[in-house]
N, CA, C and O of each residue as an XYZ file, in Angstrom:
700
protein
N       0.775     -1.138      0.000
C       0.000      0.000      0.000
C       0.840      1.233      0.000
O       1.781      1.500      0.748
N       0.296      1.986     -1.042
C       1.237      3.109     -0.849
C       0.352      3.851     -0.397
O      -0.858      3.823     -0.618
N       1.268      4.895      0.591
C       1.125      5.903      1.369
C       1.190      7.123      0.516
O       2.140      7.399     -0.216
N      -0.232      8.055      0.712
C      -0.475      8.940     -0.193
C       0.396     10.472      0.972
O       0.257     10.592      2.189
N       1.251     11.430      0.003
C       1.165     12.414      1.314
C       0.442     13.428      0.975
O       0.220     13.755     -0.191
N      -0.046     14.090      2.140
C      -1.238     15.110      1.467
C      -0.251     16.571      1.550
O       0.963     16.607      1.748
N      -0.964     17.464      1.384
C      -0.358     18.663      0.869
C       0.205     19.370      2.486
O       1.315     19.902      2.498
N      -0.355     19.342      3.363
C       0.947     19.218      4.276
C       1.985     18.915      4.965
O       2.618     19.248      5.966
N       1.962     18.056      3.976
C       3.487     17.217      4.972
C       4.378     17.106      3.300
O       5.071     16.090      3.269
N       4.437     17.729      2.329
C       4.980     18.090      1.303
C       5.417     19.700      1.660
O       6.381     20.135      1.030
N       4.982     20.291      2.302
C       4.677     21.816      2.561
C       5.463     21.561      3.156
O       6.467     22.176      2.797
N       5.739     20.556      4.453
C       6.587     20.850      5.235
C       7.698     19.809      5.213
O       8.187     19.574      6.317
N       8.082     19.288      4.407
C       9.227     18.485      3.553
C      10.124     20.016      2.426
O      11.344     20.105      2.287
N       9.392     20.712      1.985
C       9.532     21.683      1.262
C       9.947     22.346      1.924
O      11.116     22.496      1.571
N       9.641     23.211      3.183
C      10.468     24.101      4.261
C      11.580     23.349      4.637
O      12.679     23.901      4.688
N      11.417     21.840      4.982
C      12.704     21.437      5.713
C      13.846     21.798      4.686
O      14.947     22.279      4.954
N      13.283     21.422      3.318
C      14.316     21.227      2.072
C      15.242     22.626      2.521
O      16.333     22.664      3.089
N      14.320     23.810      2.012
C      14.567     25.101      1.905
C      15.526     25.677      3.098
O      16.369     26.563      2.957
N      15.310     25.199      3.922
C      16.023     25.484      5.350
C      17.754     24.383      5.469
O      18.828     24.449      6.066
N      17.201     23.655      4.676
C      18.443     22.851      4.854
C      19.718     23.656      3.825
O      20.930     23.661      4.045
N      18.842     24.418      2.461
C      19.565     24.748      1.575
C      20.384     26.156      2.546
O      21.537     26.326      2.943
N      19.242     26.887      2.633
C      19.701     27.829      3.643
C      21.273     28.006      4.574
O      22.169     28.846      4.481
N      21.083     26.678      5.564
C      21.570     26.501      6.258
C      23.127     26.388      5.712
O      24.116     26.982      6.141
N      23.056     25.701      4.932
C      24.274     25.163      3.610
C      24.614     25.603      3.102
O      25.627     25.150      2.569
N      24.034     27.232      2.645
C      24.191     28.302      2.094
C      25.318     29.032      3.336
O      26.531     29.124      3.145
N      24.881     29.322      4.119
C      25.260     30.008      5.517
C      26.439     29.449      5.609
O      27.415     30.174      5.423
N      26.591     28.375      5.843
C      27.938     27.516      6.473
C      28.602     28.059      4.990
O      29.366     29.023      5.034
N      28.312     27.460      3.771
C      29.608     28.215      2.818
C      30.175     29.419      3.033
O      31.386     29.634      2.975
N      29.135     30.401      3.339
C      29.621     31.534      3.461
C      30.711     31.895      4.481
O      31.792     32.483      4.474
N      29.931     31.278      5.345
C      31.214     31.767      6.965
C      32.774     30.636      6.865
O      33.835     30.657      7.488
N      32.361     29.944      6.027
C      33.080     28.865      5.916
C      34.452     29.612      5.030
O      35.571     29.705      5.533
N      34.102     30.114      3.614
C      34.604     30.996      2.384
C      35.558     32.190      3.708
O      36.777     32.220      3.877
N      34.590     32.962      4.386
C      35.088     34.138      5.376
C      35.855     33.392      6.393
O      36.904     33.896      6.793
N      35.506     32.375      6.811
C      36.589     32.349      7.736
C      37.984     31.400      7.157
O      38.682     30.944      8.063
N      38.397     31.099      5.798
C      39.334     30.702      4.543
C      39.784     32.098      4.837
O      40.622     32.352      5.702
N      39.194     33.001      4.079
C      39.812     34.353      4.114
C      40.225     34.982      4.780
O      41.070     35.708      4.257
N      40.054     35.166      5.993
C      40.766     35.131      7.320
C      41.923     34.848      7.797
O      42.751     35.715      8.075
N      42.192     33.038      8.010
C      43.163     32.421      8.057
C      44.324     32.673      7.026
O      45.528     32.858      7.203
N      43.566     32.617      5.909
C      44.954     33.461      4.621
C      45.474     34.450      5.514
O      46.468     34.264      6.216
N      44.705     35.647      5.481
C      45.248     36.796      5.405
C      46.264     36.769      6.865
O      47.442     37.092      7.014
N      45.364     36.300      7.720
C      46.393     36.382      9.473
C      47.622     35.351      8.870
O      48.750     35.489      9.343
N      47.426     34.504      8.008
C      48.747     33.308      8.072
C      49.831     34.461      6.856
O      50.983     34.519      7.288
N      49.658     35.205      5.679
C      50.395     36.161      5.472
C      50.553     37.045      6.390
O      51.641     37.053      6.966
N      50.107     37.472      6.560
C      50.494     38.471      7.622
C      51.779     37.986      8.871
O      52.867     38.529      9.059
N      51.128     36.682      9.650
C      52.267     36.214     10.319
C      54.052     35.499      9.822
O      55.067     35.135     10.417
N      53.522     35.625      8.261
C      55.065     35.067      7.742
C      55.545     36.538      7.346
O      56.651     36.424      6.818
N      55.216     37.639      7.385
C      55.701     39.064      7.231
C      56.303     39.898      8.117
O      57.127     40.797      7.949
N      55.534     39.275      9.513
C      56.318     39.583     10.422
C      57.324     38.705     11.036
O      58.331     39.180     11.560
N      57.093     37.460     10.991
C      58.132     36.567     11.112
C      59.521     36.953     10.604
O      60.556     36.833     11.259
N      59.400     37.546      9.061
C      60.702     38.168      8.475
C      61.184     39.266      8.944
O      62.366     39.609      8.958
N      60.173     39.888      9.375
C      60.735     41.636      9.941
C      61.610     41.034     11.331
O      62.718     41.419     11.703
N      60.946     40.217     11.815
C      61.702     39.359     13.134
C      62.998     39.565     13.339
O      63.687     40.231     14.110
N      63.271     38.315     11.842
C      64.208     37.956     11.677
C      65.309     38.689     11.392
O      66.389     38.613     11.976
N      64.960     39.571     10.271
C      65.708     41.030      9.800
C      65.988     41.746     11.490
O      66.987     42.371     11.846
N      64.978     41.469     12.177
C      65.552     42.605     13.922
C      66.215     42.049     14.480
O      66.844     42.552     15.412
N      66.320     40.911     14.156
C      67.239     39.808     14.893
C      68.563     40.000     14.412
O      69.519     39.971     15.187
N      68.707     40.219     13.026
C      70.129     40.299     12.617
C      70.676     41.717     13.138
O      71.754     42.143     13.553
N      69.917     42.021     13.000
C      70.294     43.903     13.164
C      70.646     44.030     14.804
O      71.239     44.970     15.332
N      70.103     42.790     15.487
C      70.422     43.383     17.153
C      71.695     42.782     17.047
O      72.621     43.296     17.673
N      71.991     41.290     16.021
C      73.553     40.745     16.728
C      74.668     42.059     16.497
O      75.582     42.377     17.257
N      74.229     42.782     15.038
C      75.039     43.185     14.390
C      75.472     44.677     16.090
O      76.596     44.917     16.531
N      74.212     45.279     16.549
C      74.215     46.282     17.713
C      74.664     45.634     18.519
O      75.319     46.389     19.237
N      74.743     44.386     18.964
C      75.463     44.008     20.288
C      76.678     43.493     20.204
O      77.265     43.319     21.272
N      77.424     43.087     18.829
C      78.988     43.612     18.939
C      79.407     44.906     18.727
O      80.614     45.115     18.600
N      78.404     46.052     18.650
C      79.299     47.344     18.972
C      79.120     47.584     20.160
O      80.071     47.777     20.917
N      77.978     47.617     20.517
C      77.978     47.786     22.186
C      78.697     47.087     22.719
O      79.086     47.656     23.739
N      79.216     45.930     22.597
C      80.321     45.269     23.837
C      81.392     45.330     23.065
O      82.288     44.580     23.454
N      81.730     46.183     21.747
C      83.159     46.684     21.886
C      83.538     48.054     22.248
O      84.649     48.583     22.196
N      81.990     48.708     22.766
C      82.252     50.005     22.995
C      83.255     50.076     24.429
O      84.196     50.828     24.682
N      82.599     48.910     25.281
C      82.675     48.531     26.436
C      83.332     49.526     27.508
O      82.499     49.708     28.397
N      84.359     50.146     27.727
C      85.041     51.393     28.705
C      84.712     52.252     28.214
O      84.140     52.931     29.067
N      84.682     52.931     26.916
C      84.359     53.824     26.399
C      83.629     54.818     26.440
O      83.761     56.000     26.124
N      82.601     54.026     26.993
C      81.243     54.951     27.093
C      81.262     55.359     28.489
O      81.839     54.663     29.324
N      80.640     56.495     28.812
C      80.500     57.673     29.905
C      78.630     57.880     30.170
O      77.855     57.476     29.303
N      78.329     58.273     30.929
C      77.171     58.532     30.974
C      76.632     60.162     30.379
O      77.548     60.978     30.268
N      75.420     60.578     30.057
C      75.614     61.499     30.168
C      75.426     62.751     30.603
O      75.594     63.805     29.991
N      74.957     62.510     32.028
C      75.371     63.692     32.870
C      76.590     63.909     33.152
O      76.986     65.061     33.326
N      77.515     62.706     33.261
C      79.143     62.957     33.567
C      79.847     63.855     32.339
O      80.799     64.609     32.540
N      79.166     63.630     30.926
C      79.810     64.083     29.942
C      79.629     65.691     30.091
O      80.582     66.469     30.058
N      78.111     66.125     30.277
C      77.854     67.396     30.280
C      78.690     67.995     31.420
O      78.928     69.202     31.465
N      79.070     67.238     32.217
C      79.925     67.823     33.823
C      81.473     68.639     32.884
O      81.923     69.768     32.691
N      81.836     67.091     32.507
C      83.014     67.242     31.729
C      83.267     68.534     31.071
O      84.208     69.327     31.026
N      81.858     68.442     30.486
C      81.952     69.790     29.097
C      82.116     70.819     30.061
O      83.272     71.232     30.157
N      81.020     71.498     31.016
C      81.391     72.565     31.963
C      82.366     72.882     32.566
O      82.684     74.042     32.825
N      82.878     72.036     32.823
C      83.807     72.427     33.928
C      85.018     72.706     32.686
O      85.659     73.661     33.127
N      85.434     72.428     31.749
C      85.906     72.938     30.404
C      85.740     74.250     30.150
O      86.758     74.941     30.110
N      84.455     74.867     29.929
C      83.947     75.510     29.737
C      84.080     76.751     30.891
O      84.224     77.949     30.645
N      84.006     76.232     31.958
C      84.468     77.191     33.049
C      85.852     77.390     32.917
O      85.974     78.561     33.275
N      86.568     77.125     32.730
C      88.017     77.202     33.019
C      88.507     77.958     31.737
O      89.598     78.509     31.882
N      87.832     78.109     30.341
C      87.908     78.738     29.151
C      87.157     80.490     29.489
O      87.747     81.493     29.087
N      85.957     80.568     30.184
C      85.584     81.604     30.705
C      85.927     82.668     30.734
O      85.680     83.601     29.970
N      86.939     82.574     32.234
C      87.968     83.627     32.274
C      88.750     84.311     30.859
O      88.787     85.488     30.500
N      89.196     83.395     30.384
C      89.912     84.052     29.181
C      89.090     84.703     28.062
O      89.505     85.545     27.266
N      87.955     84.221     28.124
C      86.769     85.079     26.971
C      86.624     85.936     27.776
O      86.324     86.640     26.812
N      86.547     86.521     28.516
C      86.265     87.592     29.182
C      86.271     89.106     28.738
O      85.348     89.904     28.576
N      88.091     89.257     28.551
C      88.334     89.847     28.224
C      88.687     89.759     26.740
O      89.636     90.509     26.512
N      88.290     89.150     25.708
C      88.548     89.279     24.281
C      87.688     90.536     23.755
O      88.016     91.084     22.703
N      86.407     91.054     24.624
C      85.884     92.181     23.621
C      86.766     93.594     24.137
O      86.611     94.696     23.613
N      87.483     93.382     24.994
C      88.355     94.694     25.455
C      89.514     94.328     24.460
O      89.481     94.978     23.414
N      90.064     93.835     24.525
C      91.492     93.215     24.148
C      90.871     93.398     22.017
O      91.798     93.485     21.212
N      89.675     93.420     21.559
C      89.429     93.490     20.133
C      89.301     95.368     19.908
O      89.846     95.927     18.956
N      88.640     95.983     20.774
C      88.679     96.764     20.755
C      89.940     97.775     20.797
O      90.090     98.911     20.348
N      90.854     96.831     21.574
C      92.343     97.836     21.756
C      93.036     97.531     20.202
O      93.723     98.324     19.558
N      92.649     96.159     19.814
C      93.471     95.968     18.703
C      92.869     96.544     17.489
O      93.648     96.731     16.554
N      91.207     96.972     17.265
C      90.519     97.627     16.029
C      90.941     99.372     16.786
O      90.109    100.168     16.351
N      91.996    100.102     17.771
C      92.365    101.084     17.678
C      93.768    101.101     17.123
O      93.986    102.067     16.392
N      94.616    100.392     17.269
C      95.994    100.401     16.966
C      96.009    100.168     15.850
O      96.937    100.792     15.335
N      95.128     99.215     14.688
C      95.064     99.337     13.458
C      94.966    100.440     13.055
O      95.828    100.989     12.367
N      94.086    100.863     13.351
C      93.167    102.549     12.565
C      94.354    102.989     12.845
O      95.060    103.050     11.838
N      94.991    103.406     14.048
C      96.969    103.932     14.068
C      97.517    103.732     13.185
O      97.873    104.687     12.494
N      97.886    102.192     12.741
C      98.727    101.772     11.788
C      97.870    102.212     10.485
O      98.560    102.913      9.744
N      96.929    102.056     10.138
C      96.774    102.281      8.783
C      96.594    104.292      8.914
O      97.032    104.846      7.907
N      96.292    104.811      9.495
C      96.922    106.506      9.631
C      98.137    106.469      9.070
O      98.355    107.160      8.075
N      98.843    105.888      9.464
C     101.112    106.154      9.453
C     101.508    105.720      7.988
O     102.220    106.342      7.201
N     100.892    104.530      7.811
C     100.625    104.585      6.472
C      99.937    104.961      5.476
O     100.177    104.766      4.285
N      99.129    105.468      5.917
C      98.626    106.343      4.921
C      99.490    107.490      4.345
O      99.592    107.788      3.155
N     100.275    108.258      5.722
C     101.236    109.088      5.499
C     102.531    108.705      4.629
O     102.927    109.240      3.594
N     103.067    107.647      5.328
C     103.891    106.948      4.342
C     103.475    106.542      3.486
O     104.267    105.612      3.329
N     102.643    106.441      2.520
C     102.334    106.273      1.310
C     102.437    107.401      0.536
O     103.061    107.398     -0.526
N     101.886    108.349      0.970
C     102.455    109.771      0.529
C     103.458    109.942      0.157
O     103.726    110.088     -1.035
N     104.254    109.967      1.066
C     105.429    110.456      0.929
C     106.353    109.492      0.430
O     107.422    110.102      0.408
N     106.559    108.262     -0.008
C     106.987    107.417     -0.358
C     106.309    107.829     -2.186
O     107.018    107.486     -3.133
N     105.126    108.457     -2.426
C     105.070    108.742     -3.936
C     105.767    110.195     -4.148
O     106.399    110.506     -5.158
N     105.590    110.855     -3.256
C     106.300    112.294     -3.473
C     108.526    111.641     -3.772
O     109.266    112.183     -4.592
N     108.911    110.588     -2.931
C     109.519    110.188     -2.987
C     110.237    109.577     -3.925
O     111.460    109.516     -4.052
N     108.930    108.893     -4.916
C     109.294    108.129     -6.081
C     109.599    109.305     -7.481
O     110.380    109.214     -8.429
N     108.211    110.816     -6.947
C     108.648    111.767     -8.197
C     109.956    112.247     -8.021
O     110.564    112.458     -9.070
N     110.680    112.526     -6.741
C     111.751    113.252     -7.010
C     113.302    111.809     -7.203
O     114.486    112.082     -7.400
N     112.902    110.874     -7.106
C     113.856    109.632     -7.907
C     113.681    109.547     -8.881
O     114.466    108.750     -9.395
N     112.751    110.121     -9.795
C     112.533    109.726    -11.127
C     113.376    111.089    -11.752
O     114.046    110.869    -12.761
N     113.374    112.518    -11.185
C     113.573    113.783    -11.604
C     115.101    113.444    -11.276
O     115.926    113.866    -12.086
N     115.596    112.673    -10.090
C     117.204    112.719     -9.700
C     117.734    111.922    -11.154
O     118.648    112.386    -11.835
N     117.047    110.727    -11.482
C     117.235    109.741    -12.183
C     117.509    110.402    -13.810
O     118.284    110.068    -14.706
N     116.655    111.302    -13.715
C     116.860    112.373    -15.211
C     117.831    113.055    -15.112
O     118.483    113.007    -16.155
N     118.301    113.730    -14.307
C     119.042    114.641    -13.939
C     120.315    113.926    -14.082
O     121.293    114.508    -14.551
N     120.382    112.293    -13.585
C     121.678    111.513    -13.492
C     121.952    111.581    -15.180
O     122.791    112.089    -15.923
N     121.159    111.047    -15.267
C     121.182    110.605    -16.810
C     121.598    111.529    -17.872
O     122.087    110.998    -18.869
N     121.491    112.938    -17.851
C     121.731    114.033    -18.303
C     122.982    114.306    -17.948
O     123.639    114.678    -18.919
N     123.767    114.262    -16.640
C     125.135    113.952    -16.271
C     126.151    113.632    -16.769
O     127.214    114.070    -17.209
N     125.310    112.324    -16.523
C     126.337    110.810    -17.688
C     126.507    111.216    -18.954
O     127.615    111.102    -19.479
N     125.576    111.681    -19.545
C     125.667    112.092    -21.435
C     126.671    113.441    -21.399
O     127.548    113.641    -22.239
N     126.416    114.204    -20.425
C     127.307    115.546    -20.661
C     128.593    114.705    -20.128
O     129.211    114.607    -21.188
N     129.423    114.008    -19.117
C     130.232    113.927    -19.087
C     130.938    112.677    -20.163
O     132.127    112.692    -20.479
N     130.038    111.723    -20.588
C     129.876    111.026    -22.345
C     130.840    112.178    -23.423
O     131.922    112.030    -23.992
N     130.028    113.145    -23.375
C     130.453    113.989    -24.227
C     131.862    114.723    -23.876
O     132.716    114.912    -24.742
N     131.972    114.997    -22.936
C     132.999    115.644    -22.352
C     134.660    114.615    -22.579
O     135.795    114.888    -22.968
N     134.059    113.561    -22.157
C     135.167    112.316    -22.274
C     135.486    112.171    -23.618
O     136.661    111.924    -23.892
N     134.625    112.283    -24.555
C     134.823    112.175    -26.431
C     135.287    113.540    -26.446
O     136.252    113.639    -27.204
N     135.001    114.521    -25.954
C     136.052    116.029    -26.566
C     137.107    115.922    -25.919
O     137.905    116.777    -26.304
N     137.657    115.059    -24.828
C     138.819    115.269    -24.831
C     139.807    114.701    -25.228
O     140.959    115.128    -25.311
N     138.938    112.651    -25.770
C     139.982    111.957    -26.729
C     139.944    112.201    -27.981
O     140.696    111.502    -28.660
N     139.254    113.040    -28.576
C     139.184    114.005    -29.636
C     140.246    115.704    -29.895
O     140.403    116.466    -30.849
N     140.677    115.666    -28.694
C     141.305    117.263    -29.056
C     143.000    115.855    -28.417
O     144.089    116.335    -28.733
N     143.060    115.102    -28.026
C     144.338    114.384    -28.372
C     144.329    113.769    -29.254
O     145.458    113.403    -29.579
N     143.226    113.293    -30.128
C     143.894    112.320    -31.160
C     143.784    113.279    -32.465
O     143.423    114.452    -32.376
N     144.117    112.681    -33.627
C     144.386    113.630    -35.123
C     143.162    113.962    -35.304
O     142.674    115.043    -34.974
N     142.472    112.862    -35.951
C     141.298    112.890    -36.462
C     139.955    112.621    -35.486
O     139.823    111.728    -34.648
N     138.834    113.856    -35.922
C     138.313    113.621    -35.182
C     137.284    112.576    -35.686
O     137.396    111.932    -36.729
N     136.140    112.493    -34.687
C     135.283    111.404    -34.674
C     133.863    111.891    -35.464
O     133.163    112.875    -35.223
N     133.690    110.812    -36.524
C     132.161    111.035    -36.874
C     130.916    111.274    -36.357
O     129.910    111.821    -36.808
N     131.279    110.588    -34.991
C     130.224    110.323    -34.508
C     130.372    111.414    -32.978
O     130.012    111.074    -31.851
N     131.058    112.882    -33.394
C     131.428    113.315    -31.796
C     130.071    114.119    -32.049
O     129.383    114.376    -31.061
N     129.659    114.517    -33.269
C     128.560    115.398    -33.803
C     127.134    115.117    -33.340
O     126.231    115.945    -33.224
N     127.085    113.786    -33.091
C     125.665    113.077    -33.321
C     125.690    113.001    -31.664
O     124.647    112.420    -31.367
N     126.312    113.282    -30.628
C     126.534    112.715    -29.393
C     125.651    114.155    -28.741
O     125.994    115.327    -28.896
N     124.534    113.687    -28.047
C     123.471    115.045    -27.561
C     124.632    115.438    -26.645
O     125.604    114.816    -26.216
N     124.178    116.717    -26.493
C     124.898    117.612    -25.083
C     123.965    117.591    -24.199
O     122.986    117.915    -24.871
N     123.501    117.381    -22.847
C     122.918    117.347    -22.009
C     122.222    118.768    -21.753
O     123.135    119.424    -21.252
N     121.330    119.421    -21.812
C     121.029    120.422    -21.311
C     120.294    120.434    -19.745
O     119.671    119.469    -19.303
N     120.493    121.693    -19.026
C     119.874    121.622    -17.802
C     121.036    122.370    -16.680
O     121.877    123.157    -17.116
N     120.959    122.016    -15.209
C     121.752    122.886    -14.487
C     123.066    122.525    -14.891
O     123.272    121.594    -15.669
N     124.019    123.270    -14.362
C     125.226    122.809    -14.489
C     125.904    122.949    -13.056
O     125.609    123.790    -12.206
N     127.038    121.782    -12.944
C     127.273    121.473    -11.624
C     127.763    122.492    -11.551
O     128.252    123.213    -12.421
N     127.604    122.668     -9.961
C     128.583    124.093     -9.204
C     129.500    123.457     -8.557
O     129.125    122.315     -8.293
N     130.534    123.694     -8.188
C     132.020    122.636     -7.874
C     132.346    123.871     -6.365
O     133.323    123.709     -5.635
């Protein structure tokens, strides 16, 4: 004998169905999200695992300088002590550098006064060496000449060239 089913217990074979799909639906989903999850935290933990590792190298590499710094190092309030008390003992002597600049920006302005003068007179100096220097030179040619008129009035013949020889004009020595 078959068993006829009537329209509610198909109705509610039909909800169970629907609910089961549901349900199956649901679980994929959280199922898919919580896949995606585990990815992302399991990258994530091999990223930092490396940064780790990278801090790891980087501390051996800091803890052989630090334990070869080993005596070396000072603290540093002792250092700043150090520096002061340096610093105090340099003090005194800055002290007086803006007196001591001031005496020395007056004795310049002195020195460059004196020379200023001596510069003067050191060009007034140079015109009358240049006027002695003419004057020499005018000398030399008159006594040039003087020396040719007199190996000229001893020898026979005179010289071609006694004609062409300038005479010096200008003072003439007083003896």
């Amino acid at each position: 004998m078959a068993e006829t089913i009537g329209p509610s217990r198909r109705t509610f074979q039909r909800a169970e169905t629907d609910q089961a799909q549901f349900l199956k639906r649901w679980l994929s989903v959280w199922v898919a999200l919580l896949t995606v999850v585990v990815v992302v935290v399991v990258v994530f933990l091999l990223k930092i695992t490396d940064s780790l590792a990278s801090i790891d190298d980087g501390l051996a590499e800091a803890d052989t300088g630090v334990t070869g710094a080993g005596g070396d190092v000072g603290s540093l309030p002792d250092q700043v002590a150090n520096i002061n008390e340096s610093l105090n003992a340099i003090d005194p002597a800055l002290k007086n550098v803006p007196d001591q600049t001031v005496a020395i920006l007056q004795a310049l302005q002195s020195i460059n006064g004196k020379l200023v003068t001596t510069d003067g007179s050191l060009k007034d100096t140079g015109g009358n060496l240049r006027a002695v220097v003419g004057q020499a030179t005018d000398i030399s040619r008159l006594l040039m000449s003087v020396a040719w008129a007199c190996r000229t009035s001893t020898s026979a013949s005179p010289s071609p060239t006694a004609s062409a020889t300038p005479v010096a004009s200008g003072p003439t020595p007083t003896t």
